[in-house]
GUNU-282750 format. One line per field, with one value per atom (N, C-alpha, C): atom name; y, z, x; residue in three letters; residue number from 1. Coordinates in steps of 0.001 Angstrom, whole numbers, plus 500000, padded with zeros to 6 digits. Layout:
// residues N
atom: CA, ...
Y: Y, ...
Z: Z, ...
X: X, ...
res: ALA, ...
n: NUM, ...
// end
This chain:
// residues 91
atom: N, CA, C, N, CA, C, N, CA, C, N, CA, C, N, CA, C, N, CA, C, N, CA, C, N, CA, C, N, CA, C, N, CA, C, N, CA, C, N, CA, C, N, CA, C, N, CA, C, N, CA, C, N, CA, C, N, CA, C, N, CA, C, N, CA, C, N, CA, C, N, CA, C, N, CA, C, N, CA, C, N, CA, C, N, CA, C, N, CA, C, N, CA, C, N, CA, C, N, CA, C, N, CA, C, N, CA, C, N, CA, C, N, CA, C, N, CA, C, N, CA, C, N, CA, C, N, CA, C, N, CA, C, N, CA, C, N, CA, C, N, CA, C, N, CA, C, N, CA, C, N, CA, C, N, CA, C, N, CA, C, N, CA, C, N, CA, C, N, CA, C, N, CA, C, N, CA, C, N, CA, C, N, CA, C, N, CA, C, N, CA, C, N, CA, C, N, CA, C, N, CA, C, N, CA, C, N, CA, C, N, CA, C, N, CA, C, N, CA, C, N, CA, C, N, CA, C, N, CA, C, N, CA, C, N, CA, C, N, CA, C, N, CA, C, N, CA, C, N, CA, C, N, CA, C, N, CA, C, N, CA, C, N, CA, C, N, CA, C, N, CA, C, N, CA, C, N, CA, C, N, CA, C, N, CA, C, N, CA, C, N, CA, C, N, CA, C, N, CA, C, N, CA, C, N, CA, C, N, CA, C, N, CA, C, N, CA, C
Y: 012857, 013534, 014953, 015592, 016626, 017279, 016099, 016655, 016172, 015845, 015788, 017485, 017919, 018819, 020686, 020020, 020843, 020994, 020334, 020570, 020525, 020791, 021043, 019805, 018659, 017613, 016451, 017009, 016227, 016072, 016647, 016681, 015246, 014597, 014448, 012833, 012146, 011562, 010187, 009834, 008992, 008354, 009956, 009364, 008147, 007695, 007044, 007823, 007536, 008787, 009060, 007950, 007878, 009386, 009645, 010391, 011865, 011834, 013326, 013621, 015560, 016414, 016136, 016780, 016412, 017139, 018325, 019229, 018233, 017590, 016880, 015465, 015320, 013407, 013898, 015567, 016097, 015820, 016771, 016451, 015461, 014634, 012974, 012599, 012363, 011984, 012209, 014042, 014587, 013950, 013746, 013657, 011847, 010828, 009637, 009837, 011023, 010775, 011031, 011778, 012391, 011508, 011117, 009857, 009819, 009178, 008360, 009952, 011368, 011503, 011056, 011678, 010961, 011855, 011587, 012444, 013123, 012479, 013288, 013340, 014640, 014972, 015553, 015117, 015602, 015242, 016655, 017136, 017566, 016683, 016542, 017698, 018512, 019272, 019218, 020337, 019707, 020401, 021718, 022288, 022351, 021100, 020968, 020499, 020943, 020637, 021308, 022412, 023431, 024674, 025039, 026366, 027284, 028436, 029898, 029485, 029327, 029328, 027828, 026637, 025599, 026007, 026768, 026556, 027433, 028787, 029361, 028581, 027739, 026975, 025594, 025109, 024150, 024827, 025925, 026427, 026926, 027051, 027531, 026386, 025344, 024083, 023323, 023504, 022991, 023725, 025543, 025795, 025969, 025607, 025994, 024052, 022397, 021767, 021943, 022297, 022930, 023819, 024201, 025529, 024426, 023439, 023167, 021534, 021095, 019366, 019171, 017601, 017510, 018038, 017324, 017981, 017744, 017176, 016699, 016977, 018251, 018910, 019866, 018381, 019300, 019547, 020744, 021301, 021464, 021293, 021220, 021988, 023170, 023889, 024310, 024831, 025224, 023864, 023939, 022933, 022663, 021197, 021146, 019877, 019669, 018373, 017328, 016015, 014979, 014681, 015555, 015494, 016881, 017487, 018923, 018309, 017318, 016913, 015861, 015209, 014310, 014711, 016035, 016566, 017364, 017870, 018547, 017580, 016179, 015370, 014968, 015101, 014201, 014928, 016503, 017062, 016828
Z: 389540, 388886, 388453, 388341, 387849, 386503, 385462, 384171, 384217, 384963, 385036, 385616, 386740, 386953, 386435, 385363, 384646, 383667, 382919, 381907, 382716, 383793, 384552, 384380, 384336, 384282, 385589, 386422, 387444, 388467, 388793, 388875, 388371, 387361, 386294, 386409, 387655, 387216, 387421, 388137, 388077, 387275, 386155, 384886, 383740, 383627, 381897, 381253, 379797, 378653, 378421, 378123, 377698, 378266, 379146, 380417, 380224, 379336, 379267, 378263, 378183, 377036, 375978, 374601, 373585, 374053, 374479, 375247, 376435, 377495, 378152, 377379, 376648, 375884, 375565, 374601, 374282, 374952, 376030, 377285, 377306, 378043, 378437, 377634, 376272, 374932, 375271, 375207, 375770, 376608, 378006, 378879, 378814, 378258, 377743, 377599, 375865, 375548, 375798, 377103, 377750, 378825, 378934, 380339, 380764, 379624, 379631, 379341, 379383, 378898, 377698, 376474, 375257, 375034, 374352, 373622, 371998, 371545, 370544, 370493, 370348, 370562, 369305, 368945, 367529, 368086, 368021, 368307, 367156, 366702, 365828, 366622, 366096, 366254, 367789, 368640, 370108, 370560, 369579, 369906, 369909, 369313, 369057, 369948, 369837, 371488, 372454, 372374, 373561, 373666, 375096, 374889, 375127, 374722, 374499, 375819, 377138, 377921, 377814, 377601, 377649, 376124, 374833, 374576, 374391, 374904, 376037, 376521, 377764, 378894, 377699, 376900, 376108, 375479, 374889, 374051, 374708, 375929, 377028, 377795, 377787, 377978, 377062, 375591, 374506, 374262, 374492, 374169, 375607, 376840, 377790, 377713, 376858, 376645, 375898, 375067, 373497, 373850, 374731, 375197, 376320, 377304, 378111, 377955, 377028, 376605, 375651, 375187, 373959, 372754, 372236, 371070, 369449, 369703, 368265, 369161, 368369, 368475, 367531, 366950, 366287, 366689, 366966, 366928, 365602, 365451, 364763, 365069, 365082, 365803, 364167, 363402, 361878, 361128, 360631, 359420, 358490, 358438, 357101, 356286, 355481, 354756, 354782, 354907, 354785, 353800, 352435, 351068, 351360, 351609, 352075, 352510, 354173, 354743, 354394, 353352, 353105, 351711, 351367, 350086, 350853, 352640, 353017, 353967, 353950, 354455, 353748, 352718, 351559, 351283, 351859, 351399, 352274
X: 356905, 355830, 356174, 357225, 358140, 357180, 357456, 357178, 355210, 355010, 353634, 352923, 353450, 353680, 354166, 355053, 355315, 354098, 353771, 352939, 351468, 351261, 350030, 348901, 349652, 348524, 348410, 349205, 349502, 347992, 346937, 345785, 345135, 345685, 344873, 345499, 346822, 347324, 346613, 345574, 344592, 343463, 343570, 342561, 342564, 342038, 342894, 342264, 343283, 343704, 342365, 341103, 339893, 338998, 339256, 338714, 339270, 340461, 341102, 340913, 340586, 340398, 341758, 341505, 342292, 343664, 343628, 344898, 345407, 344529, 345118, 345875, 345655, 345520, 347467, 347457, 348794, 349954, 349283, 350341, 350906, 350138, 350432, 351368, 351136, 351834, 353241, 353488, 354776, 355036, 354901, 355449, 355839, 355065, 355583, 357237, 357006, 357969, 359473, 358976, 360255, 360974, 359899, 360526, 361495, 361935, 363588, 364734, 364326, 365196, 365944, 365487, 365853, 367064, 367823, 369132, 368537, 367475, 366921, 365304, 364765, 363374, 363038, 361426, 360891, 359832, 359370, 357663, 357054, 355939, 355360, 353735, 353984, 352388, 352213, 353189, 353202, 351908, 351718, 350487, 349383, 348902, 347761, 346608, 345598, 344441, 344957, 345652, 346052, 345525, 345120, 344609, 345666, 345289, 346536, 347308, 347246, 347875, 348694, 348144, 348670, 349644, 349427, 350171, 351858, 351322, 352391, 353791, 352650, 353649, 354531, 353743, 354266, 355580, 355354, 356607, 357603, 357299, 358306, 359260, 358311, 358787, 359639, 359463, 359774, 361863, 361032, 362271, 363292, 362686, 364281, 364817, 363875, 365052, 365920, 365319, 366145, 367364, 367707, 368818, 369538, 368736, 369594, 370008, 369097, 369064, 369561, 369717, 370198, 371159, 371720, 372292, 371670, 371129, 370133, 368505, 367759, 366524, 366192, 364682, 363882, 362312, 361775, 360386, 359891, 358910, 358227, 356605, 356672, 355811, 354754, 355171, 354105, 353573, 352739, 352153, 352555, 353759, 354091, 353603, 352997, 352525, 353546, 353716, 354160, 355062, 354369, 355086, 356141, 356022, 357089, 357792, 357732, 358638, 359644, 359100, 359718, 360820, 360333, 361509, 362641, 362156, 362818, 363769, 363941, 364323, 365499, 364831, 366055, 367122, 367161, 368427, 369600
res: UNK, UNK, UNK, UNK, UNK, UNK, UNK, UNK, UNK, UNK, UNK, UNK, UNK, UNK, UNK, UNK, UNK, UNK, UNK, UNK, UNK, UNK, UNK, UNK, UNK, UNK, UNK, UNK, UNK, UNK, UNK, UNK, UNK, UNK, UNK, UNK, UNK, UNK, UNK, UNK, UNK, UNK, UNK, UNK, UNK, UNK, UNK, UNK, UNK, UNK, UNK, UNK, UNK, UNK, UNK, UNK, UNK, UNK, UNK, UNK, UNK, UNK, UNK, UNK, UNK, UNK, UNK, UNK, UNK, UNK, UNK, UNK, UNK, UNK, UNK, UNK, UNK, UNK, UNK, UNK, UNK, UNK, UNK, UNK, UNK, UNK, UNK, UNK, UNK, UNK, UNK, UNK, UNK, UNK, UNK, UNK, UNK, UNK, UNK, UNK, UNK, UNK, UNK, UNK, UNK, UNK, UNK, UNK, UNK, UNK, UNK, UNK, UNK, UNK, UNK, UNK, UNK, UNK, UNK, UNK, UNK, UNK, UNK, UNK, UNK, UNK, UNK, UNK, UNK, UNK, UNK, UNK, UNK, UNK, UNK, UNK, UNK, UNK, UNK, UNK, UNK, UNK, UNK, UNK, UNK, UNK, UNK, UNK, UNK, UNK, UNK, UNK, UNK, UNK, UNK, UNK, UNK, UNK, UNK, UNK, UNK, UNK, UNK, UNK, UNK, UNK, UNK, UNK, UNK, UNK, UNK, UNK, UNK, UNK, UNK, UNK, UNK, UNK, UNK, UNK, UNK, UNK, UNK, UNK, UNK, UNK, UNK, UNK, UNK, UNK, UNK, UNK, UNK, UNK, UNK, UNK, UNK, UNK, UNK, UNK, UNK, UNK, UNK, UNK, UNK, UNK, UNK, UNK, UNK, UNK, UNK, UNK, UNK, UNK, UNK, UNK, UNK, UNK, UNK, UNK, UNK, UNK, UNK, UNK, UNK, UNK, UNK, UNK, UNK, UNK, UNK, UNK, UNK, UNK, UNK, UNK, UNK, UNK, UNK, UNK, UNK, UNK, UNK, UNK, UNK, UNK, UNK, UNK, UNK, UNK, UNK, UNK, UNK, UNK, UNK, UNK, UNK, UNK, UNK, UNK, UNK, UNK, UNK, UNK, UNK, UNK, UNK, UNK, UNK, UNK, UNK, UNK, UNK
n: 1, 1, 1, 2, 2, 2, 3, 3, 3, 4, 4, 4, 5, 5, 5, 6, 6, 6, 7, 7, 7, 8, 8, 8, 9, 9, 9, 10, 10, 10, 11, 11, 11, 12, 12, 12, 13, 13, 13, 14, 14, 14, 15, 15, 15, 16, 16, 16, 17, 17, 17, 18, 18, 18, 19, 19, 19, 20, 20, 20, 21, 21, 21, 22, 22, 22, 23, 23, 23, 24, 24, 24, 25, 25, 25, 26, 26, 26, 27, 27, 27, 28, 28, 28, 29, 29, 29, 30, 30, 30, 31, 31, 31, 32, 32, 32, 33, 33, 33, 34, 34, 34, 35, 35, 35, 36, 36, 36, 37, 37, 37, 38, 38, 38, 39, 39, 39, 40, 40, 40, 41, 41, 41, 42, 42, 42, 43, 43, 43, 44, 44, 44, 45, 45, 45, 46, 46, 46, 47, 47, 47, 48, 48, 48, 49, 49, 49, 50, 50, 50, 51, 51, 51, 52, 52, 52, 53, 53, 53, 54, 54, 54, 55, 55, 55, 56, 56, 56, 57, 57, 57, 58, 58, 58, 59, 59, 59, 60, 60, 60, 61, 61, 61, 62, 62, 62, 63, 63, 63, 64, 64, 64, 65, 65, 65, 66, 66, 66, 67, 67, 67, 68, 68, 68, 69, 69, 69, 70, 70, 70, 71, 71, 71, 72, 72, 72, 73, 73, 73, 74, 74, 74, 75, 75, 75, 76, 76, 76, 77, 77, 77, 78, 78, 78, 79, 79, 79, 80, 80, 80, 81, 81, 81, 82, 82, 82, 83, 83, 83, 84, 84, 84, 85, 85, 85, 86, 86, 86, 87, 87, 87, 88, 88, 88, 89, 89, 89, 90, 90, 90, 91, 91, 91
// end
């Protein structure tokens, strides 16, 4: 329960998702996708439904894997449209 812990939802680990705030629902999501330890991470809007402090601890979380994980990492922390991303893909 480490990364449950980390992202301060460990309290919470009895709920179903139904039952958790939109900041909590975030979390969860993250912490899914970390599970396994992936070799490549892309956080799509990690901030969203977070309050100033949750999203603090998130970016703090985000950037010490980014420094100590992986070699392929992208954040995705600003708002970019679908059509942006996909012209900024193709280069």
């Amino acid at each position: 329960m480490p990364l449950l812990e980390e992202l301060e939802i460990a309290d919470r680990a009895d709920h179903l998702p139904g039952e958790l705030s939109r900041g909590m629902k975030q979390k969860l999501a993250i912490v899914c996708g970390l599970l396994h330890s992936p070799s490549v991470m892309i956080f799509d809007e990690p901030l969203t439904g977070l309050d100033p402090l949750g999203i603090r601890r998130m970016k703090d979380s985000i950037l010490r894997r980014a420094k100590e994980g992986p070699p392929s990492f992208s954040a995705r922390i600003s708002c970019i449209s679908s059509k942006k991303f996909a012209r900024m893909s193709s280069y």
